[in-house]
SEDO-262364 format. One record per residue (C-alpha): x, y, z; residue in one letter. Coordinates in Angstrom, 1 decimal. Example, Ala and Ser with C-alpha at 12.3 -4.5 7.8 and 13.67 -1.06 7.14 Angstrom:
REM residues 2
@x->12.3, y->-4.5, z->7.8, rest->A .
@x->13.7, y->-1.1, z->7.1, rest->S .
END
This chain:
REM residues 141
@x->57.4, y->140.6, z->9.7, rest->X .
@x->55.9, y->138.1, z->11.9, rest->X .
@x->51.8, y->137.0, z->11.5, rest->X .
@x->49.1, y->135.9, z->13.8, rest->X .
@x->46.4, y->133.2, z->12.8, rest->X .
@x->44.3, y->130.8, z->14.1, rest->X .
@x->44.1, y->127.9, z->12.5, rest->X .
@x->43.5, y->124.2, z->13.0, rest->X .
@x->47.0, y->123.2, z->9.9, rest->X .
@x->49.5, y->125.8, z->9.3, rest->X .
@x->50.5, y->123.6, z->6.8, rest->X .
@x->47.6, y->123.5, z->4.3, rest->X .
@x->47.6, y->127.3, z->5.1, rest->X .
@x->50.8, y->127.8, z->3.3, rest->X .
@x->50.3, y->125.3, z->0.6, rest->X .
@x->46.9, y->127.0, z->-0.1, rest->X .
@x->48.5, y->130.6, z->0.1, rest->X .
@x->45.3, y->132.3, z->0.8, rest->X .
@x->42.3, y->132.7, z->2.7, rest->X .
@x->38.6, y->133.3, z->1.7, rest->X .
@x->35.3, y->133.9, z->3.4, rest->X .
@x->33.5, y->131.2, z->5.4, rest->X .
@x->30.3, y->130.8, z->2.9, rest->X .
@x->32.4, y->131.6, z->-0.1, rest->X .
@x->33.6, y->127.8, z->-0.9, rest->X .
@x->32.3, y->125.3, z->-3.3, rest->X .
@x->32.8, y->122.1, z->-4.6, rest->X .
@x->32.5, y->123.3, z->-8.0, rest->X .
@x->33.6, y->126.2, z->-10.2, rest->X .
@x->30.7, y->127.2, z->-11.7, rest->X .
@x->29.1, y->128.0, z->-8.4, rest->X .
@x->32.1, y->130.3, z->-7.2, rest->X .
@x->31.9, y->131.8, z->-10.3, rest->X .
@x->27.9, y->132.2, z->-9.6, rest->X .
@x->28.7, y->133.4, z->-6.1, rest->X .
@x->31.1, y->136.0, z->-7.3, rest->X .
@x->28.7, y->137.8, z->-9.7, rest->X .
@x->27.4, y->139.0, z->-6.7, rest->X .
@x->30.7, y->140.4, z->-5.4, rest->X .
@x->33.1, y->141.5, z->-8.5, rest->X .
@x->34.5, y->144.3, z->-7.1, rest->X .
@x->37.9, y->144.2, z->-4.7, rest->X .
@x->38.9, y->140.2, z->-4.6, rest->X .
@x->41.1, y->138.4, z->-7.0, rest->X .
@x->39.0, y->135.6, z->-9.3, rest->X .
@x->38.1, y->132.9, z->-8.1, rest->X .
@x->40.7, y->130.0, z->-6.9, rest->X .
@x->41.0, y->126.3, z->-6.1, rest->X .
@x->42.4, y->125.2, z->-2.6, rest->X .
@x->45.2, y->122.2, z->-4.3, rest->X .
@x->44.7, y->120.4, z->-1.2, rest->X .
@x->40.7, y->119.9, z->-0.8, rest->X .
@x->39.6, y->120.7, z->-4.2, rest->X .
@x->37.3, y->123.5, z->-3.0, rest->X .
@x->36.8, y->126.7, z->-4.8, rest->X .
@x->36.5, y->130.0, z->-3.3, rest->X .
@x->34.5, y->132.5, z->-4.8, rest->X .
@x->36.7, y->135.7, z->-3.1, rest->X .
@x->39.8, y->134.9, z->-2.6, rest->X .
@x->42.0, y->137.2, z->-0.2, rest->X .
@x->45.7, y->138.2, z->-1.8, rest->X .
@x->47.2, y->136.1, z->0.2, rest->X .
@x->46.9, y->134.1, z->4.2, rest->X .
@x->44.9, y->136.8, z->6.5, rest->X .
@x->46.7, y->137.2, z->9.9, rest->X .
@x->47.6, y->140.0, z->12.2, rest->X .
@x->51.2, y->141.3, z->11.4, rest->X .
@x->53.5, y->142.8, z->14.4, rest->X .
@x->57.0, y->143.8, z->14.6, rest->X .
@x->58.4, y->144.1, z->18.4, rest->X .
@x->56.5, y->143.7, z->21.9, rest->X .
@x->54.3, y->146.5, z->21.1, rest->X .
@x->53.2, y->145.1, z->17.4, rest->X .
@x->52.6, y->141.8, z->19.1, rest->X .
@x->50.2, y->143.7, z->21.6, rest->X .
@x->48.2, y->145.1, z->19.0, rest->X .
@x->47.9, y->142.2, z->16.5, rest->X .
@x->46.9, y->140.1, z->19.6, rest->X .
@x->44.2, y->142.4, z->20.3, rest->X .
@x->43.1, y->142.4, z->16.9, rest->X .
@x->43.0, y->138.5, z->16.7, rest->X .
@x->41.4, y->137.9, z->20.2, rest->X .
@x->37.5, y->139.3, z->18.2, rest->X .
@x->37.5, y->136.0, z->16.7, rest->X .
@x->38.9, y->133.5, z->19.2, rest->X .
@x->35.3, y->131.4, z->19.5, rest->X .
@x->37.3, y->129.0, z->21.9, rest->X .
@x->40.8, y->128.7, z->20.5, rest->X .
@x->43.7, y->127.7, z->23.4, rest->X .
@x->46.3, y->128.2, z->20.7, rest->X .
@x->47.9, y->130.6, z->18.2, rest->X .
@x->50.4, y->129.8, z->15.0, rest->X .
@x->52.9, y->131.8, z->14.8, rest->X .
@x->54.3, y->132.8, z->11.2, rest->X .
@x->56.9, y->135.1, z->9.5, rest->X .
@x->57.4, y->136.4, z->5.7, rest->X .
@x->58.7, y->139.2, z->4.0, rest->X .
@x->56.0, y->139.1, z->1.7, rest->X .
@x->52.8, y->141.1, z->2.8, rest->X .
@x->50.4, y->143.7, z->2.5, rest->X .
@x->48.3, y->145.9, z->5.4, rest->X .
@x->44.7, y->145.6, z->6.3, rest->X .
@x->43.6, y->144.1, z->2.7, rest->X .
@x->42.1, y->141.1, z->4.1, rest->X .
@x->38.3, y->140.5, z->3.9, rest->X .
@x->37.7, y->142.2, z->7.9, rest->X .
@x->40.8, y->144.4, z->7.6, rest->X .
@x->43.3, y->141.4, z->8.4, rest->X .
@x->46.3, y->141.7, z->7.2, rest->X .
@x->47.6, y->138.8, z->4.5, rest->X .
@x->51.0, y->137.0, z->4.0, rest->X .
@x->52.5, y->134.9, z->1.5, rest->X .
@x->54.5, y->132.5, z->1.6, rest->X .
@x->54.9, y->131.8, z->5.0, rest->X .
@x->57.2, y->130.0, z->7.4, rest->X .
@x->55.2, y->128.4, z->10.4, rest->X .
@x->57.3, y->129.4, z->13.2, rest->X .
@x->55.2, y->127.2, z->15.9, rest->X .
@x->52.4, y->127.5, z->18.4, rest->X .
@x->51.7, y->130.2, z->21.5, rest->X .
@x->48.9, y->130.3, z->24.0, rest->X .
@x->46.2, y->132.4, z->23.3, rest->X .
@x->47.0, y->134.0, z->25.9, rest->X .
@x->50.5, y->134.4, z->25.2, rest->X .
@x->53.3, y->137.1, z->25.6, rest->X .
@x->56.3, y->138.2, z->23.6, rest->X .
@x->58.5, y->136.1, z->25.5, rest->X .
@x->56.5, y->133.2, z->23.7, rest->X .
@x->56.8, y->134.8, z->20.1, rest->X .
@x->60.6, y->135.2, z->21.3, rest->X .
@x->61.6, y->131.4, z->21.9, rest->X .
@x->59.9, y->130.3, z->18.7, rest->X .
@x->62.2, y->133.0, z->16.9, rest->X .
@x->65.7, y->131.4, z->15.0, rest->X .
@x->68.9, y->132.2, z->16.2, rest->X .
@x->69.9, y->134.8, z->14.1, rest->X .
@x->73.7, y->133.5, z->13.4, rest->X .
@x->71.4, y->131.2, z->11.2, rest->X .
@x->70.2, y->133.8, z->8.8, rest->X .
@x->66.3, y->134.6, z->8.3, rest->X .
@x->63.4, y->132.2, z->9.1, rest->X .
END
């Protein structure tokens, strides 16, 4: 399945391997724990980002994204994603086999691990998505 994100380094996304609230981060443990007793119920416990250090109090199951299969999927997850452009020119594009549906925080759905597959427009079309895509006599992203 291919995903939808906006995000300033696909990179860190993937080494991360999930996504949290904005609010829910903190430079120490403790205080995600703190945070959390707030919210115990439907997040995994709390987990350190390898790259920054930072802790996140509710942790999704994986990177949130909007998932699509075909012209139509990509419609949809586009429309789904465009509620929290706030100025973005540009989309990453990933793919993985490994997903759920509409568990993320807002009803995103969430990926791991990914392959970044590269960059559209924001205001992209599937012809986009299509030229990032392998050539499939080269197996599976």
């Amino acid at each position: 399945m291919f995903f939808l994100r906006l995000t300033k380094s696909p990179e860190a996304d993937i080494a991360r391997g999930f996504s949290g609230y904005e609010g829910t981060w903190f430079a120490r443990y403790e205080d995600a724990v703190l945070h959390r007793s707030g919210n115990p119920d439907g997040f995994p416990p709390a987990r350190q980002d390898p790259a920054t250090g930072m802790w996140c109090a509710d942790p999704e199951w994986g990177l949130s994204a909007y998932g699509f299969e075909g012209e139509a999927g990509f419609e949809r997850a586009l429309g789904r994603l465009s509620a929290y452009w706030d100025g973005a020119e540009s989309v990453a594009v990933f793919a993985s086999g490994d997903y759920l549906l509409r568990v993320g925080a807002d009803g995103e759905d969430c990926f791991r691990p990914g392959t970044h597959l590269g960059w559209i427009a924001a205001d992209g079309c599937w012809n986009d998505v299509v030229r990032l895509l392998p050539d499939p006599r080269n197996g599976p992203p």
